[in-house]
N, C-alpha and C positions, 0 to 999 in steps of 0.2 A: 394424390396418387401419381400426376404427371410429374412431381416434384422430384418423386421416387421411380421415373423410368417407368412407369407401368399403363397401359391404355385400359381405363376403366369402361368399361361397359354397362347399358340400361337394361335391369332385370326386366322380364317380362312383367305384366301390369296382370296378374291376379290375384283376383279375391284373398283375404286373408283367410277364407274356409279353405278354396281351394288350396292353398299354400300350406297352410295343415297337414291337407291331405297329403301332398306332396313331401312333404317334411318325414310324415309317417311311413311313406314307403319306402324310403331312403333311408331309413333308420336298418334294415336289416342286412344293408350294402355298407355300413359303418363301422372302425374300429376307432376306441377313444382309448389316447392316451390317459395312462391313472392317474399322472401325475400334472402334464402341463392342462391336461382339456379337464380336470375336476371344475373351476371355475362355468364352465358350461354344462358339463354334464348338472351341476348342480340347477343351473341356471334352469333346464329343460324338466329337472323334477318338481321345480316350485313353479315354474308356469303351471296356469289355470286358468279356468273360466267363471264370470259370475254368475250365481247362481240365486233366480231370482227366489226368496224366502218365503211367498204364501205358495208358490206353483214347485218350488224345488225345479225348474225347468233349466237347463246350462244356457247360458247367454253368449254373448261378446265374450275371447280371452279378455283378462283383467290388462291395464296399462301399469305395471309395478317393476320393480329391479329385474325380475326374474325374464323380464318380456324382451328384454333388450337382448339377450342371448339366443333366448327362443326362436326373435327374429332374424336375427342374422343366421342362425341356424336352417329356418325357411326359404333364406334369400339361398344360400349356399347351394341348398336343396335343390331347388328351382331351376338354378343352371350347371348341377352337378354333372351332368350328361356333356355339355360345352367342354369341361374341363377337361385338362390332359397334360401328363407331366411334363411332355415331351416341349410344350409350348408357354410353360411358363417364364421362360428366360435364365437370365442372369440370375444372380444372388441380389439381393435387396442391397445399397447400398447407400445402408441412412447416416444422413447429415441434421448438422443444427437447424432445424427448421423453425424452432422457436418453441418447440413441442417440450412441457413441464411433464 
């Protein structure tokens, strides 16, 4: 991120319940592009949780392709309020970083 000009910042440290939670009520503050954010919006319909098979009880989300979106999704979430257009900067201005 400092490679590319940008001062990253430490999400706050909660709970992946709580982050859930937060995730879910940001969702109604959301507009998803249909065509670049389908990879995520997909990603957000196949998140789940396990489900333990004698109790039927919901567990831990599952760790699978679909979680890696979900989370970043959560992280987004989380400090959605921080954000502001006004202070995002420049234009990204990516170079060969070695990134395939």
């Amino acid at each position: 991120m400092r490679a590319l000009q940008r001062s990253p910042r430490i999400v706050p440290n909660l709970s992946v319940e709580e982050g859930i939670r937060v995730a879910r009520l940001a969702f109604p503050r959301c507009y998803f592009d249909r065509v670049n954010s389908a990879a995520l919006v997909n990603a957000l319909k196949r998140y789940r949780r396990h489900v333990h098979q004698q109790t039927q009880e919901p567990g831990q989300p599952l760790h699978d392709a679909a979680s890696h979106g979900a989370d970043a999704f959560r992280y987004l979430a989380i400090v959605a309020d921080q954000l502001k257009n006004e202070s995002f900067g420049a234009p990204i201005k990516y170079t060969n970083l070695g990134i395939a």
